[in-house]
LUMKE-467274 format. One line per field, with one value per residue (C-alpha): x, y negated, z; residue in one letter. Coordinates in steps of 0.25 Angstrom, whole numbers, always signed. Last residue first. Layout:
N
xx	X  ...
yy	Y  ...
zz	Z  ...
code	A  ...
END
This chain:
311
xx	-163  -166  -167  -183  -187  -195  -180  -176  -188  -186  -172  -178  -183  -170  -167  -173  -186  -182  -177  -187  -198  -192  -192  -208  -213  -206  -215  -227  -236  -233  -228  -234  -225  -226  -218  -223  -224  -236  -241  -228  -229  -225  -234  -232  -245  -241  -243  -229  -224  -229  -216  -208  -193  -190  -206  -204  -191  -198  -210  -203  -194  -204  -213  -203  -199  -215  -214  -228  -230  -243  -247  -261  -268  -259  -261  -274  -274  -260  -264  -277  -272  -286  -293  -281  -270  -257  -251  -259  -247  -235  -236  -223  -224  -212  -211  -222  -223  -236  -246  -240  -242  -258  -261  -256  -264  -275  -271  -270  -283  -293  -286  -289  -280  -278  -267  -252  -244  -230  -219  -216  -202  -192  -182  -167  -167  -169  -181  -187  -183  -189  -203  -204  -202  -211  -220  -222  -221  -236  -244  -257  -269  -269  -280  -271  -261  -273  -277  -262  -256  -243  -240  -226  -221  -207  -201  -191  -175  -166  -152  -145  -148  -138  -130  -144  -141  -132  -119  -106  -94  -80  -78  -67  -53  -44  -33  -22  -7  +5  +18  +21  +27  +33  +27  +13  +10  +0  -6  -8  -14  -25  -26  -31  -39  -46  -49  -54  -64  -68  -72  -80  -88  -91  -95  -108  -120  -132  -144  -135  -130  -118  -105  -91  -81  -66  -56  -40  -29  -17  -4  +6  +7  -6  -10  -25  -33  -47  -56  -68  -81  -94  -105  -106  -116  -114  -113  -119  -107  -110  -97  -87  -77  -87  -97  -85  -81  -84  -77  -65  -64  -65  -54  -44  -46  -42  -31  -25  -26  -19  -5  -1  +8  +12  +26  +24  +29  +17  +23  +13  +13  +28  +28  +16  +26  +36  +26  +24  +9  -5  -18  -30  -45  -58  -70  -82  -98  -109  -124  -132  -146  -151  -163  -165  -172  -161  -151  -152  -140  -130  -130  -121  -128  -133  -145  -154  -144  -132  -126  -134  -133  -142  -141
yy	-168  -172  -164  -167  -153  -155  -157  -146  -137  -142  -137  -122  -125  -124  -112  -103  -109  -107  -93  -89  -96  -86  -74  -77  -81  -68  -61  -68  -75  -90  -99  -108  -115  -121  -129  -129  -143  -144  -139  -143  -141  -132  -127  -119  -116  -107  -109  -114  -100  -97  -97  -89  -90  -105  -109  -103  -110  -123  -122  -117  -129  -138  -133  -135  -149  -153  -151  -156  -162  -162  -148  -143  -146  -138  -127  -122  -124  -119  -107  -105  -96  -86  -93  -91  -102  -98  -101  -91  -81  -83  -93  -98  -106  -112  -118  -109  -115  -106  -118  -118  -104  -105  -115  -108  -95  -103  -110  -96  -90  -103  -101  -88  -80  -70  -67  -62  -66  -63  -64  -73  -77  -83  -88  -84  -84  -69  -71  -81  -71  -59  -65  -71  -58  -51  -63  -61  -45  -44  -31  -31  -25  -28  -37  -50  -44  -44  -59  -63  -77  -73  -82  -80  -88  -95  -101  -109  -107  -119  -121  -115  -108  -116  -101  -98  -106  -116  -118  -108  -110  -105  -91  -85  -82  -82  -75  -75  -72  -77  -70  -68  -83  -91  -82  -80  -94  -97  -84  -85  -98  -92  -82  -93  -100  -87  -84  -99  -98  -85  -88  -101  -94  -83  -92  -98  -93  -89  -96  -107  -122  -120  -124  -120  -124  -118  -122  -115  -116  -114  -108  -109  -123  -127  -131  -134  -132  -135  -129  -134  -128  -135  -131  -118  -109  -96  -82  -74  -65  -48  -45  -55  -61  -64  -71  -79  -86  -100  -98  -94  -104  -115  -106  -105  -121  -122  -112  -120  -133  -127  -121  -132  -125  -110  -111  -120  -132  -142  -146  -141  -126  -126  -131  -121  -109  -115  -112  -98  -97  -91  -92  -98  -97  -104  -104  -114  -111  -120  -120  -128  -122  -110  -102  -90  -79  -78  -74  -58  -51  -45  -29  -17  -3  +2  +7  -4  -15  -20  -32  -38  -26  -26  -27
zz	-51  -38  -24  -20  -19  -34  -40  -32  -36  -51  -51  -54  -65  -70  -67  -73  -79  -92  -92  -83  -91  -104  -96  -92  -105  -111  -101  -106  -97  -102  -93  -80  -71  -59  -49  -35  -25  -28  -42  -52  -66  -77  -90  -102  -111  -123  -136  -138  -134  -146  -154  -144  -141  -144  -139  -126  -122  -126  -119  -106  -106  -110  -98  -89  -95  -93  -79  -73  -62  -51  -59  -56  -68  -76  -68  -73  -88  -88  -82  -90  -102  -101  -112  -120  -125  -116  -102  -94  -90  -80  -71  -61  -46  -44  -28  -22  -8  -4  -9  -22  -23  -19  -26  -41  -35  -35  -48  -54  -48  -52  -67  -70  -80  -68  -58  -55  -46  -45  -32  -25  -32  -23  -35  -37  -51  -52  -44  -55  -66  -59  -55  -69  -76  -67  -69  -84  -84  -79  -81  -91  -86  -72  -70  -66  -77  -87  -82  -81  -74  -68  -56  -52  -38  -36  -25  -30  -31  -28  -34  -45  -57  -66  -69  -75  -89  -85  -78  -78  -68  -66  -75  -73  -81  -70  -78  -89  -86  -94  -90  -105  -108  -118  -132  -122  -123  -133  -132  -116  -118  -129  -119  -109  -120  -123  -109  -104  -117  -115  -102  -106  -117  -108  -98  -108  -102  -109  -116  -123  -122  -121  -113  -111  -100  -100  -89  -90  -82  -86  -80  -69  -65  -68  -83  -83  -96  -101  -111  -117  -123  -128  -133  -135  -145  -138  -143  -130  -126  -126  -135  -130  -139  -152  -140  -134  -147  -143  -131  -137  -148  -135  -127  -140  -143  -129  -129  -142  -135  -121  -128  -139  -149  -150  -146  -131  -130  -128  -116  -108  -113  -112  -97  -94  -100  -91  -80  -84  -87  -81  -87  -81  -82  -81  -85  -86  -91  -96  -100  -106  -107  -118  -114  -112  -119  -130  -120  -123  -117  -127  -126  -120  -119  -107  -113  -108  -112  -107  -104  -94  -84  -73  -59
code	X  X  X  X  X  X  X  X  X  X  X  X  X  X  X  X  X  X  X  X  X  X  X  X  X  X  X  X  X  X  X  X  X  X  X  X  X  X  X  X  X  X  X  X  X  X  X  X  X  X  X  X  X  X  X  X  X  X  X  X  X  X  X  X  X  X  X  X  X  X  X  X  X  X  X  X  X  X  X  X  X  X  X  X  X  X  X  X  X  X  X  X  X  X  X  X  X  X  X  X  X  X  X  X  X  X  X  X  X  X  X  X  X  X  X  X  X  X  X  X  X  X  X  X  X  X  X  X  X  X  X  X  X  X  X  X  X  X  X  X  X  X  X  X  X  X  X  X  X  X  X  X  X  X  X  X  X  X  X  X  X  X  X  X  X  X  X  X  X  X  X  X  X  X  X  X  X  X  X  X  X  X  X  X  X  X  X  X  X  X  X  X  X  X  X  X  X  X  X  X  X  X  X  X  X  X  X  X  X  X  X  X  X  X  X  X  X  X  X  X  X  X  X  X  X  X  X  X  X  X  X  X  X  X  X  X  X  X  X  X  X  X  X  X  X  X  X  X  X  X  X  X  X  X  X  X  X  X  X  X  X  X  X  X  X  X  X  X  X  X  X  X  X  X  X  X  X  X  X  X  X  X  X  X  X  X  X  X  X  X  X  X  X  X  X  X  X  X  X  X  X  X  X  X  X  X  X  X  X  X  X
END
């Protein structure tokens, strides 16, 4: 397993989230800090020395958790939108409920965690002076959405065709459908492996026939979606689509265009051929990574809404 956290010389270093793409995405903690029953009666009649107990440690947790990335060295610096605290008083302490939420490339549970710590020390701060038996613990993280964390549910069998005349003839090696191989497997896909075949327009719809005709459920190209003479697998497909799916190819579109100016010469395309989904990118292997990141996993909801089971 490899470290995420470290670089090739073992040395610590911030992961690089600028290749993937920001969704909504939330995260809730929880946490509970324990108090001497009369110290509960003070706190809820508003007569404890240093004021109003719970409104101070929800201000302290939403500070907090704005401030996670100065707190923790390798954090992401967030732009959040929304944060809230809540607060249960049991018999023998507080609980304490934390949600954040952004709309960024990487997870916001450390935002939430900070959040639900803060606002527990800030508790224990506001009390110590009537009791010194205080206890702080259960700090856990409870549920996280978005991003990966939302890949759930059904998995498609998936097939790689890489479109190369000069990886075909073995002059150039393919790096494309490596990367696209190892991102749909890590995803939970059945991958069958990678084809590699010519600029040639009879080859790839043959080959085309034959996966769908196997039960190929997503079938992905690499290569052939540019301006040259030899850019025919667009051309070729196109044709052979019953549905087209416009918001794939947005999607795809769009994410390019932010990273790579030319990316709008390029000829995206998404359909359905049978009962398979296809989708044609760019042969690159920065094409590739950035189809995993949008692909992954919300295409993936297309194979149950295609299965008949709703949106």
């Amino acid at each position: 397993m490899a470290f995420t956290h470290l670089d090739d010389d073992g040395n610590v270093a911030m992961v690089d989230v600028s290749s993937k793409p920001g969704t909504l995405r939330t995260a809730r903690a929880e946490g509970r800090i324990c108090l001497h029953p009369d110290t509960l009666l003070q706190l809820q009649g508003h007569g404890m020395p240093k004021g109003n107990v719970l409104t101070a440690a929800k201000i302290a947790g939403i500070q907090a958790a704005k401030q996670a990335s100065a707190l923790i060295p390798l954090c992401h610096q967030l732009n959040l939108s929304w944060v809230d605290l809540s607060f249960s008083v049991e018999p023998d302490g507080i609980f304490i409920m934390a949600t954040a939420r952004t709309k960024e490339a990487t997870g916001v549970e450390m935002e939430a965690l900070t959040a639900v710590s803060v606002a527990a020390l800030t508790i224990y701060d506001m009390c110590k002076a009537v009791d010194k038996g205080m206890e702080i613990g259960g700090i856990r993280l409870v549920s996280k959405t978005g991003g990966k964390s939302a890949a759930t549910g059904y998995r498609p069998r998936t097939s790689i065709l890489v479109l190369s005349d000069s990886i075909a003839a073995g002059t150039a090696q393919d790096r494309s459908g490596e990367i696209l191989q190892k991102g749909f497997l890590a995803a939970g896909c059945r991958v069958d492996g990678v084809r590699v075949i010519a600029d040639e327009s009879e080859e790839l719809e043959a080959a085309v026939d034959a996966l769908v005709a196997e039960g190929m459920e997503l079938i992905v190209t690499s290569g052939g979606t540019g301006l040259g003479p030899r850019d025919i697998t667009v051309d070729t497909l196109m044709s052979k689509f019953s549905r087209r799916l416009p918001g794939v190819e947005q999607a795809l579109f769009s994410w390019g265009q932010g990273k790579t100016r030319t990316a709008m010469l390029s000829r995206l395309a998404a359909g359905v051929v049978g009962d398979s989904i296809v989708v044609c990118i760019p042969g690159s292997a920065g094409a590739a990574s950035d189809a995993l990141e949008v692909l992954v996993p919300a295409l993936f909801h297309a194979f149950s809404m295609m299965h008949g089971e709703g949106h």
